[in-house]
C-alpha positions as CSV (number, residue, x, y, z in Angstrom):
1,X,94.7,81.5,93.9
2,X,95.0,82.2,90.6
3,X,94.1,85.0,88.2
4,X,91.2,83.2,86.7
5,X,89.8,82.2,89.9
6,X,90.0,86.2,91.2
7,X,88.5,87.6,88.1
8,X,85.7,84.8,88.4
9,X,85.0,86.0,91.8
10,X,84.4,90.0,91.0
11,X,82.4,88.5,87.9
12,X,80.0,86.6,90.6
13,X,80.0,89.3,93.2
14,X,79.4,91.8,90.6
15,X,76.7,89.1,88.9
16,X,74.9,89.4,92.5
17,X,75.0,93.2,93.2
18,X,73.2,93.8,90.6
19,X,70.6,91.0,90.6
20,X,69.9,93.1,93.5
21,X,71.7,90.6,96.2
22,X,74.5,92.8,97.8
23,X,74.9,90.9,100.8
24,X,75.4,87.5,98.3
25,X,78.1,89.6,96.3
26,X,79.8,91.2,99.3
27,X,80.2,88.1,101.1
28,X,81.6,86.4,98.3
29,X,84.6,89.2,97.5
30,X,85.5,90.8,100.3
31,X,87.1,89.3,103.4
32,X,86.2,89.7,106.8
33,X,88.7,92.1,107.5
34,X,89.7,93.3,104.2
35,X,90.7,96.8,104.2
36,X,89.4,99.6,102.5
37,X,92.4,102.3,101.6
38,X,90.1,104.7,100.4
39,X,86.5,103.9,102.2
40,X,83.0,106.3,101.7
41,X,82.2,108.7,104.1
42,X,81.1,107.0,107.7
43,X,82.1,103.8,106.4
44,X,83.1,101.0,108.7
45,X,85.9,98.7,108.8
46,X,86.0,95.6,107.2
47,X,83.2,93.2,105.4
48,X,80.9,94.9,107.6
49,X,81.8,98.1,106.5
50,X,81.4,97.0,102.5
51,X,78.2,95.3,103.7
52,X,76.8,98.9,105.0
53,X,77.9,101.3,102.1
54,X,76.0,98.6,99.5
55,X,73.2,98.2,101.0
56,X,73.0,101.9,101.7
57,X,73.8,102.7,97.5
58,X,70.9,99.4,96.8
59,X,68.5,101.5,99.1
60,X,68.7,105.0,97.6
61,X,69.1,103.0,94.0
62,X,67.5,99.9,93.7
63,X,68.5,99.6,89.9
64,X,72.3,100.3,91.2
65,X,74.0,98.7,88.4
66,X,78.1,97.9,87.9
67,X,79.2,97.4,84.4
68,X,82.8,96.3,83.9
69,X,84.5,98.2,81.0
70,X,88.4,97.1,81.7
71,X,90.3,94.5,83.3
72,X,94.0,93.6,83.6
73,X,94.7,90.9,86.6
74,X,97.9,89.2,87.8
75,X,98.0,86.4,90.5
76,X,97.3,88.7,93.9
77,X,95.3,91.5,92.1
78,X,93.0,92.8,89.8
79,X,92.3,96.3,88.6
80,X,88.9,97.5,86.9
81,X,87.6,100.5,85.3
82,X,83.8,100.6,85.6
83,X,80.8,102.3,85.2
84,X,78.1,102.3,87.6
85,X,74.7,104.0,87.3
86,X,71.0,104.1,88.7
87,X,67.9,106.1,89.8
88,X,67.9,108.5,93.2
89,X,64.5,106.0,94.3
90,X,65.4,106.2,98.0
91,X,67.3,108.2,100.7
92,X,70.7,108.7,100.3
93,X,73.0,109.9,103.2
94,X,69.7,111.6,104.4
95,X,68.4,113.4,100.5
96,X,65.0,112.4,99.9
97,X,64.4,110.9,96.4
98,X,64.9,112.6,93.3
99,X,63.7,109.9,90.6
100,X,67.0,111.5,88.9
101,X,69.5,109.4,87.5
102,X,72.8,109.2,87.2
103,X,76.0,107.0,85.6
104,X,79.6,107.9,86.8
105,X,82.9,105.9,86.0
106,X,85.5,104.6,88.2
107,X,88.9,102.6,89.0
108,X,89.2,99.7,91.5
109,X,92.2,97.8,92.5
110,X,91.7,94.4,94.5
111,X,94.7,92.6,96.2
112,X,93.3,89.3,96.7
113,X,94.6,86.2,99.0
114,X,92.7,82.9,99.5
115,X,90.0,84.4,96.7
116,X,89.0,86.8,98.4
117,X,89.8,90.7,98.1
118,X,92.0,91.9,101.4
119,X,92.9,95.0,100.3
120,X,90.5,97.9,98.1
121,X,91.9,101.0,96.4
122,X,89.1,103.0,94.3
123,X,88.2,105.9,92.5
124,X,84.5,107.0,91.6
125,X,83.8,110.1,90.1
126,X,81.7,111.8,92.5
127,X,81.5,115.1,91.8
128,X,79.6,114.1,88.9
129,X,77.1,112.2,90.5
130,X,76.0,114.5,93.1
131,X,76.1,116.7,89.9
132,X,73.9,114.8,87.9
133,X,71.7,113.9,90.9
134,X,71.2,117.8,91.1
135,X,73.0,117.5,95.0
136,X,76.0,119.7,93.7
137,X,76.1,122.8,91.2
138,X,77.8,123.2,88.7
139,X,80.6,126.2,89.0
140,X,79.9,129.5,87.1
141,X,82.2,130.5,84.9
């Protein structure tokens, strides 16, 4: 596939997650057995796997939203810097709702065959999420 075609692909899956239909956007990028390199705590293999963690991150933030601040892309892969942000509204990884919000940044890099991502490396700034969902304190200095 071409680079065009891969970058139009995040663009719809990204498009769906946050119209609120993550099993739509999943479907869409990920193959069934792509592999996740650097996957989310408990997270299964595979489609299935990408399937679970969204839903779970739509559940505890039902205004989960992915904003796309970078992009470079080459035939077989595409890399994105991002932002992604929403409001503690449900449980998450069993913490009750806060109402708090939060907006993080991160890196993704997709290898991509037959338009579809096969392989996921990715970054997310964590810390500062369960930081600014008041789940981690901030170190005394």
């Amino acid at each position: 596939m071409t680079r065009a075609t891969n970058e139009a692909t995040l663009s719809r899956a990204i498009e769906a997650i946050n119209a609120g239909d993550v099993d739509a956007g999943v479907n869409a990028l990920f193959a069934e057995g792509a592999v996740d390199h650097d996957p989310a705590p408990g997270q299964g293999p595979g489609r299935a796997g990408f399937l679970a963690f969204f839903r779970t991150l739509s559940t505890a933030f039902p205004d989960l939203r992915l904003e796309r601040r970078y992009l470079t892309a080459n035939d077989d892969h595409v890399s994105m810097a991002f932002t992604v942000s929403g409001t503690h509204e449900g449980d998450f990884d069993g913490v009750p709702p806060s109402g708090r919000s939060f907006k993080v940044s991160g890196v993704e890099i997709f290898r991509f065959v037959a338009g579809q991502v096969v392989e996921r490396w990715g970054l997310t700034d964590d810390m500062s999420l369960l930081s600014q969902l008041g789940l981690l304190s901030p170190p005394e200095h």
